[in-house]
C-alpha positions, 0 to 999 in steps of 0.5 A: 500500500503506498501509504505504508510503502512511503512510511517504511521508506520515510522512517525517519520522517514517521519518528519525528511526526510521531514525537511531534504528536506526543508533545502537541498530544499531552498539550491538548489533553492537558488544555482540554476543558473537563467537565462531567457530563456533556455540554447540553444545550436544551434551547429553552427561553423564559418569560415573565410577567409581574402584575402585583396582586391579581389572582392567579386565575386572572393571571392565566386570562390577562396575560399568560393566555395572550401571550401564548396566542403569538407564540404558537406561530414559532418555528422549532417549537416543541413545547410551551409550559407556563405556570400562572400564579398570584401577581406573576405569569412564568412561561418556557418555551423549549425548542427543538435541539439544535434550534439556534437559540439567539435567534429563537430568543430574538423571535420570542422578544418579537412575539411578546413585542406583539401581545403587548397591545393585548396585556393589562395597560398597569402592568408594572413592567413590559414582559421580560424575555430571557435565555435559560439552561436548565442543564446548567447545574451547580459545579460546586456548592459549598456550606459556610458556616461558624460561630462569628454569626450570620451576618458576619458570614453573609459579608464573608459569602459575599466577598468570595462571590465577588471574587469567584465571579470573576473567574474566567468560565464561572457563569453565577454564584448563588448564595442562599441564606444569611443576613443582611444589614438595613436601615430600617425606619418603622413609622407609625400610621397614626403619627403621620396621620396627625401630621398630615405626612405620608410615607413618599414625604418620608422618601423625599426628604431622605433622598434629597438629604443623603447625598453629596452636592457639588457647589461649583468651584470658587477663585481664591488668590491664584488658585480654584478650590471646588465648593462642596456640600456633603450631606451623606449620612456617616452614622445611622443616628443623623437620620433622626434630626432630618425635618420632614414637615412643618406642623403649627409652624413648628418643625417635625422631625423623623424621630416623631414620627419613625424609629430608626432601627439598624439590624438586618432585612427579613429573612427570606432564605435560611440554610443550616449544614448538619444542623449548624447555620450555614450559607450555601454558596454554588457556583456554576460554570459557562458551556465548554469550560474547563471545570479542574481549572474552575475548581482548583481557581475556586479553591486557591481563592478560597484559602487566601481569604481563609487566612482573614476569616474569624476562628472557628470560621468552617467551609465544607464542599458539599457538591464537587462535581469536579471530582467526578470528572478527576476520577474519570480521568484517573480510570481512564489512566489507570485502563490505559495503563492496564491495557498496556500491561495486559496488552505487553503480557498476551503479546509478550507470550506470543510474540516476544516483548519486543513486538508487544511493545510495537503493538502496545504504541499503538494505544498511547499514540491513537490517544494522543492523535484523538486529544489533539482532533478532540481539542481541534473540535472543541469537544470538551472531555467528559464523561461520555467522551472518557467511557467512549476512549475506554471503550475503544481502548481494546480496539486500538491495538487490534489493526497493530496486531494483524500489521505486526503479526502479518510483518513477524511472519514475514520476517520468521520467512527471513524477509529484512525489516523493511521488505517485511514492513512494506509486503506485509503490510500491503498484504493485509491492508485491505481487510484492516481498512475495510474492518475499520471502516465497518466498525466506523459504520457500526457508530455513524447512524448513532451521530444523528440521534435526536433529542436530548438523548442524542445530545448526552450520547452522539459523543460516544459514536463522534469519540469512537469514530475519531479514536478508531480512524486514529488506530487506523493511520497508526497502524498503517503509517507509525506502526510498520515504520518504527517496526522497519526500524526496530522490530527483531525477529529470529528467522525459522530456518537460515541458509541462502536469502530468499527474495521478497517474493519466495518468502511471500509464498512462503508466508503465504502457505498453510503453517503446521499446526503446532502446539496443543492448541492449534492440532485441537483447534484443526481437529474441531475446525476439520470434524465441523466442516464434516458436518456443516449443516449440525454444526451451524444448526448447534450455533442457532440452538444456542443463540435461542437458548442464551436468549431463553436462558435470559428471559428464564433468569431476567425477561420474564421480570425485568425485560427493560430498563431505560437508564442503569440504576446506579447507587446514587450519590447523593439525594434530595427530599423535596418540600412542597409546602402550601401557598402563603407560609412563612420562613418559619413554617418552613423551617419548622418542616425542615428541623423535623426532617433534621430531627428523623434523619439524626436518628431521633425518634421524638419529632418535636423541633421543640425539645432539641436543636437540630445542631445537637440533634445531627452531633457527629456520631461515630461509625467503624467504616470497612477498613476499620477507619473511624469516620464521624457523621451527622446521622444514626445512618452511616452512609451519610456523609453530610446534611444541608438544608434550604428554605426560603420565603418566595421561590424564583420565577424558574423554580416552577419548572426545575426538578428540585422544590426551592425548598429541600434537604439535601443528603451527600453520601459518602464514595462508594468504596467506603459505604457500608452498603448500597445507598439504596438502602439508605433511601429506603429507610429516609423515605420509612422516617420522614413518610408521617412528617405533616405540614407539606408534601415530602418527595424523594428525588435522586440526584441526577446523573446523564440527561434530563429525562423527568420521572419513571412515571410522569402522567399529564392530565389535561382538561379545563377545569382546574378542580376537576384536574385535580379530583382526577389526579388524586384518583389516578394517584391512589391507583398508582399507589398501588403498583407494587415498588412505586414511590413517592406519588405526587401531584402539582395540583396546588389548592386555593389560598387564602388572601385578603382582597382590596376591592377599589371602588373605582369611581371613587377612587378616581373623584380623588384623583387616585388608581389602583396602582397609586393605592398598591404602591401606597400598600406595598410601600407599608407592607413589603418595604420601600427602599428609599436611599443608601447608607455607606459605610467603608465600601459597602453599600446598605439599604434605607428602607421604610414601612409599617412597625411590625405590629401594626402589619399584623392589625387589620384595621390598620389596613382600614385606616392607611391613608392615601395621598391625593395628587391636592395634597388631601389625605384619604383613609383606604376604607373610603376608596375601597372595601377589605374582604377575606377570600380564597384563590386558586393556586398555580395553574399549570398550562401545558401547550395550551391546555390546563394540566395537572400532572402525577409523578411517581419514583420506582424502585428500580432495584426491584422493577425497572421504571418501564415495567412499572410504567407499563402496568400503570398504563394497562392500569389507567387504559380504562380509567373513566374520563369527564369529556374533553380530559386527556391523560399522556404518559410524559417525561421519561417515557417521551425519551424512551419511544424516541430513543428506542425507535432510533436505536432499532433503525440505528441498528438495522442502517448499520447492519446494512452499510456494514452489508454494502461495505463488505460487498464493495470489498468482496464484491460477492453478496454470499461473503458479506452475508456470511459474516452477517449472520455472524452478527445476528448469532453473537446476540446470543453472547449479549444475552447469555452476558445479561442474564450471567449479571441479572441485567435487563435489557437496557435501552440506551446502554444495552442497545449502544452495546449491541450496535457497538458489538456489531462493529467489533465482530465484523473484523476479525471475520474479514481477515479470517475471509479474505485469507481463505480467498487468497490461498483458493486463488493460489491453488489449494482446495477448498477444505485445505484452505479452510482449515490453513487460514483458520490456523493461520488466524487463529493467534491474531484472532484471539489477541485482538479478542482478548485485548478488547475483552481485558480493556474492558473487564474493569468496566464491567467488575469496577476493579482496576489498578490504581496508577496514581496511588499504587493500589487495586481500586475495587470499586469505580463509580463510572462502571456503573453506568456503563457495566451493562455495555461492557457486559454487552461487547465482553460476552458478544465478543467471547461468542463472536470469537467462537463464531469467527473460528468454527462457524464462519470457517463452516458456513463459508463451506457449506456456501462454496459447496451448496450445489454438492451439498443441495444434491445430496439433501436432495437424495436424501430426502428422495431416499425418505420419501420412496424407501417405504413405498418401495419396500411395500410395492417390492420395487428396487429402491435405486430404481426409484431414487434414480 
């Protein structure tokens, strides 16, 4: 081949192309950006519209309903989810993926610009339209906490975000819970009543007072001096002597009418870590950006200013998903490594050690060609990316060991390095391009998966193909030049020196079977080809057993599964609590949570503090280490908790309530059993816990894909929506290992109603919105002005004493500014009534929706299996007219994610078909190694049910396209060697049996290799390079032990196959005319011998 041709020739050259890849290689694995999982970009756009005070249900008719009339014209729209609540209108809208999300941002900004006309004319501020990601998850969340209190932490939480904020690649820093100083002036309603004063006087005067004034400049002698008028405030007291009014000609100062307080805002978040008071800080990354880098930036900041912080002063790291990553990469190493060994270990002893590590260069070099494309490409390194690179870890060597099997052949002949590198290498590159290539074709149609899913995976086939095309140019350029150079053989016989082509065909005649395993192997191979049509018979009985085999052990209870169930790393349990509590309501919800997860059994928040509750309590890990945590349960590494007043306005659509506890378990390998258990038991102690509805929520690993169990119930009216949701709730409750059932059904609450009377209203010059100011200014607080002091800024604000915003004939008596300067009481533009509302309405695509979730217990029944019974369930479950009921969530990705992957497969199946036809040019050839494709299934199946597996149906499915790729190789090279020697000359069984001898070593290494490259996927046992130890456990095998198990098992009777049934059905194929003449006799034979022997004729007189 000229390729190789000019690599032998260029040796030199290859040497300094390959040093050159080593240095740009390690460059661009080390600048490569690491995060977790992939860079998912879901095109999500969010509106929302703030209009204070209306009802939800207005809400929904004035404005959220307007606003999604224009946007139904959108192009790329998949779904439009709005939540109409009191006083706000929160709408997403998602696009389909690999929608251009700045212009569908810029269509929506459109869309809004057009239903303006149509919203309310009062409303506070125009719609506001911004871009979200959803799969933007916090990097790292840290828990501050000490004894120097709240506010000093709230000032230290304050300066990290500062400080992280400018990292470069940190998007936000969030910070939840503290407190923060305000100046805060309570005035007394009757007081400014008495002096003819209203809150917006209070606003002016403190306004125009605290400020800085410049005067102009004055010429004094020959200088200019600038005149200034200072009037800030230095100290909160001088706002006491500010004159606010005249009142009988005497002044009136603030103090007679206001106190001044100095403290803090009101709490509206409050977060403890293992029952200590704590700030939460998370930080999280832009798309594409280096997640190491970020953290250890983070870190490095965070030590420097621990050095100022107050003793006692403790920050915990209670998410790290750097770390995910950084163990990725360390199994990634220590698998390249591994296979390194084991690849120098199989071929050192077939070999020698020095051909081992011609082969085992193969593995380093394709690494390092596959990070500089990958850098080229910008594709980050990920979890998905790091499993594909281990995947194709047993792959890479496998073109090197036919290459450099093929040259040590030709050498033993006694060909010089170079004439051997070039023949041989020519000789068999033919089937290793076609084999590369059909494996590639194996992963092609997996790049156009749509979705979500196809987001999270089209990284594996982008990976694989990469990395095989890597393998590929190595074998056939660096491979047979550094082996010119550097490869020794000891030739089998010595004498004269044969010419390139004597030793071609030497190479090229049947070897003698040597050795207990190749006179075995030619004995099986010669008796199997005695008896094609049993043998290939046997081979189909046992693809049905192995699959019976499965259904018997796992199919029968277990047939699929979507996602592996991994042991979870950590959790959450979601509170909902109802509209309108306060922070202390939910906190009190929360210490009981504190209180169940220590271990007590007495739920009163009360009689114990949830800091004494979760006290460090010993445990005895595994390797006889002490280990201290917060609760009776000793996998629990850490508790931390979140409770605020007012939810975000994107609360409504994220997987996690805004109020929760979350609960970190500690690594897998010092667990003392699985973390399910662990879920089992939170879900037994908090399941009584009243107040709100608690849910149990995993943390998510891989894609977004919403609940096991997700039913959307849609419909018009929202109190029937929710009569139905609690039916289909008590019916899903009763499928054996559901969990966690719930609705979104939110009841009505209450509220007090300010009913204006608008015609009075407007004979004093007075709106709606003038009196909700006037409300809002008293109740909520109106910031008014700034107080500085050194460098930070504080809040002036002004309302109501606390006592009296309790009083409802306070509310009576506010008085209302008119624009004459009259003071009205709101008793006589308005009058006050208690009334109740309904709560969010959920909007789905136009429609009103409730929807039910539900968790399974996928250690005892896949989310599928248990979707399917609630299905079968709720198939005649009795409907009012015009209500609807979906499966969603999870289900939607598993009908996409299914039928692609069955086309997948099968478009596969046929360019690896088309492939093989182009280099054979025959169909019976190509149709021979396909039906060995269809008979390695069996390996797949015999591999599920050895590990109790379901049939999952993104890894198992990846798995068996993956499986199709890799069988395909070896069945080429062992083909097209029989087709060589039949062209020169030897029968058609000699040749059989001569190129299945010959191919048997290479056959079995590139098996083998792929196998050990992938058993530490499959047992999560690895040797760790980094610390010099077995690592018994891995995180990542987890996820992708069932894809492991899929190609390990296949590959094992694919081998079996490529052997003994290929070698036979390619037999029988060539000799089928022979063959059909004697099935013909043969049943001739059947048919007339008991004719003959009653009618007394001859029976060759018959046959004949």
């Amino acid at each position: 081949m000229i390729v190789s041709d000019i690599a032998v020739k260029k040796s030199t050259s290859v040497v300094v192309l390959a040093l050159l890849l080593i240095v740009f290689g390690l460059y661009c694995y080390k600048v490569l950006p690491r995060e977790s999982d992939p860079d998912i970009t879901i095109p999500n756009v969010f509106i929302t519209t703030s209009y204070s005070g209306v009802s939800a249900s207005d809400m929904e008719t004035l404005v959220t309903i307007e606003i999604e009339k224009k946007l139904k014209a959108l192009n790329g729209l998949k779904k439009i989810k709005s939540v109409s609540s009191q006083g706000l209108s929160s709408i997403n809208i998602e696009f389909i993926t690999g929608t251009d999300i700045d212009q569908a941002l810029q269509d929506v900004k459109n869309k809004v610009d057009e239903a303006l006309g149509d919203l309310p004319s009062d409303l506070e501020n125009d719609p506001l339209v911004f871009e979200v990601n959803f799969s933007e998850m916090p990097i790292v969340v840290f828990s501050l906490s000490g004894s120097c209190g709240l506010p000093c932490l709230k000032k230290i939480a304050d300066n990290l975000e500062d400080e992280i904020e400018s990292i470069t690649g940190v998007l936000e820093v969030d910070i939840t819970g503290g407190l923060e100083r305000e100046i805060r002036l309570e005035v007394a309603p009757e007081k400014l009543t008495y002096y003819g004063l209203t809150i917006l006087n209070l606003q002016n005067v403190v306004q125009n007072e605290n400020q800085n004034t410049s005067g102009g400049s004055i010429r004094l002698g020959d200088g200019r001096f600038q005149l200034r008028v200072p009037g800030e405030f230095t100290t909160p007291e001088e706002i006491y002597g500010l004159i606010v009014g005249i009142h009988k000609n005497e002044p009136v100062y603030l103090k007679d009418v206001a106190k001044v307080i100095d403290s803090f805002k009101e709490e509206n978040s409050r977060s403890r870590l293992d029952g200590r008071s704590a700030i939460n800080i998370a930080v999280k990354k832009r798309s594409g950006e280096n997640i190491i880098s970020i953290n250890n930036a983070i870190d490095k900041i965070i030590e420097k200013n621990k050095l100022s912080w107050p003793q006692a002063t403790r920050i915990t790291k209670v998410v790290d998903k750097s770390r995910d990553v950084v163990m990725m990469i360390e199994d990634l190493e220590n698998n390249i490594l591994s296979g390194l060994m084991l690849v120098l270990i199989v071929i050192f002893l077939t070999l020698g050690i020095r051909n081992a590590l011609l082969v085992s260069l193969a593995i380093p070099f394709s690494m390092l060609l596959s990070f500089t494309i990958l850098y080229l490409m910008d594709i980050t390194l990920n979890t998905v990316v790091l499993f594909s690179l281990t995947l194709a870890l047993g792959m890479l060597v496998d073109n090197a060991i036919v290459i450099i099997e093929n040259i040590y052949r030709f050498m033993e002949q006694g060909a010089t390095r170079k004439k051997a590198a070039i023949k041989a290498t020519s000789e068999v590159a033919g089937p290793v391009i076609c084999s590369t290539i059909t494996t590639i074709a194996a992963f092609f149609p997996m790049i156009f998966w749509p979705g979500i899913m196809g987001e999270f995976m089209s990284y594996l086939p982008i990976t694989l193909i990469i990395t095989l095309s890597s393998s590929l140019f190595v074998a056939l350029v660096i491979n047979p030049a550094i082996a010119s150079i550097f490869m020794k053989v000891k030739p089998l016989s010595s004498g004269k020196q044969k010419t390139i082509k004597e030793i071609s065909n030497r190479v090229g005649e049947p070897i003698e079977p040597k050795g207990f395993l190749l006179k075995t192997y030619k004995k099986i191979l010669s008796y199997s080809l005695d008896i094609p049509i049993t043998v290939i018979g046997i081979g189909f009985c046992v693809l049905i057993l192995m699959i019976q085999f499965w259904l018997f052990i796992v199919g029968m209870e277990k047939p699929v599964e979507f996602f592996p169930e991994i042991d979870p790393k950590g959790m959450y349990l979601n509170i909902d609590i109802p509209e309108g509590a306060d922070l202390e309501y939910t906190d009190k919800i929360i210490k009981r949570i504190e209180l169940a997860l220590s271990g007590i059994k007495n739920l009163n928040e009360n009689s114990i503090t949830s800091l004494e509750a979760l006290a460090p309590k010993e445990h005895i890990k595994n390797n006889k280490e002490k280990f201290y945590g917060p609760s009776d349960m000793a996998n629990i590494k850490n508790i931390y908790t979140k409770g605020v007043v007012t939810a975000s306005a994107g609360s409504s659509f994220s997987s996690n309530t805004a109020n929760h506890v979350g609960i970190r378990f500690l690594e897998l390998e010092d667990r003392f059993n699985s973390s399910h258990k662990t879920v089992d038991e939170i879900r037994n102690r908090v399941k009584n816990i009243s107040g709100g509805k608690i849910t149990v929520a995993m943390e998510e690993e891989g894609p977004p894909t919403g609940s096991p169990i997700n039913i959307e119930i849609a419909g018009n009216n929202f109190f029937v929506l929710g009569e139905i949701a609690e039916k289909i709730k008590n019916i899903v409750l009763q499928i054996p290992h559901v969990k966690d059932v719930r609705d979104n059904f939110v009841q009505g609450i209450p509220s007090v109603q300010i009913n204006v009377d608008r015609q009075k209203a407007a004979f004093f010059g007075l709106t709606t919105n003038n009196i909700g100011f006037v409300l809002k200014s008293a109740y909520n607080g109106l910031k008014i002005s700034s107080f500085r002091e050194q460098d930070d800024d504080y809040d002036i604000t002004v309302q109501l004493k606390e006592s009296d915003r309790k009083k409802i004939n306070i509310l009576n008596e506010l008085m209302l500014p008119t624009p004459t300067g009259v003071m009205v009481p709101l008793s006589t533009v308005a009058t006050i009534t208690f009334s109740g509302t309904i709560g969010d309405i959920v909007r789905i695509n136009n429609k009103r929706v409730v929807t039910v979730k539900a968790n399974v217990d996928e250690t005892k029944i896949p989310g599928p299996v248990a979707r399917e019974q609630a299905s079968k369930i709720l198939k005649d479950f009795p409907l009012p007219s015009g209500y609807k009921i979906n499966f969603t969530g999870e289900f939607e990705f598993q009908q996409e994610s299914q039928a692609f992957l069955s086309k997948a497969f099968l478009i596969a199946l046929l360019l690896i078909f088309l492939i093989l036809v182009s280099m054979f040019n025959s169909v019976i050839q190509p149709f021979i190694i396909m039906i060995s494709v269809i008979l390695s299934l069996g390996g797949a199946f015999l591999g599920l049910a050895l590990f109790s597996s379901p049939f999952g149906i993104i890894m198992t499915g990846v798995g068996v396209i993956s499986l199709a790729g890799v069988v395909v190789n070896n069945a080429i090279v062992l083909i097209d060697y029989i087709n060589k020697l039949r062209e020169q000359g030897l029968a058609l069984k000699e040749a059989v049996i001569a190129s299945g001898i010959t191919r048997l070593r290479p056959v079995l290494l590139t098996a083998v290799t792929t196998i050990l490259g992938l058993i530490p996927m499959v047992t999560g046992i690895s040797y760790n390079f980094h610390t010099w130890s077995i690592s018994w456990q891995s995180e990542s095998s987890q996820w992708w032990s069932s894809m492991a198990v899929v190609v390990i098992f296949g590959l094992m009777v694919a081998t079996f196959l490529t052997l003994i049934i290929v070698p036979t059905l390619y037999y029988l194929l060539e000799r089928f005319p022979e063959f059909r003449k004697k099935i013909m006799v043969s049943l001739k034979t059947i048919y007339w011998k008991p004719y003959s022997f009653f009618a007394g004729e001859p029976l060759e007189k018959n046959i004949n």
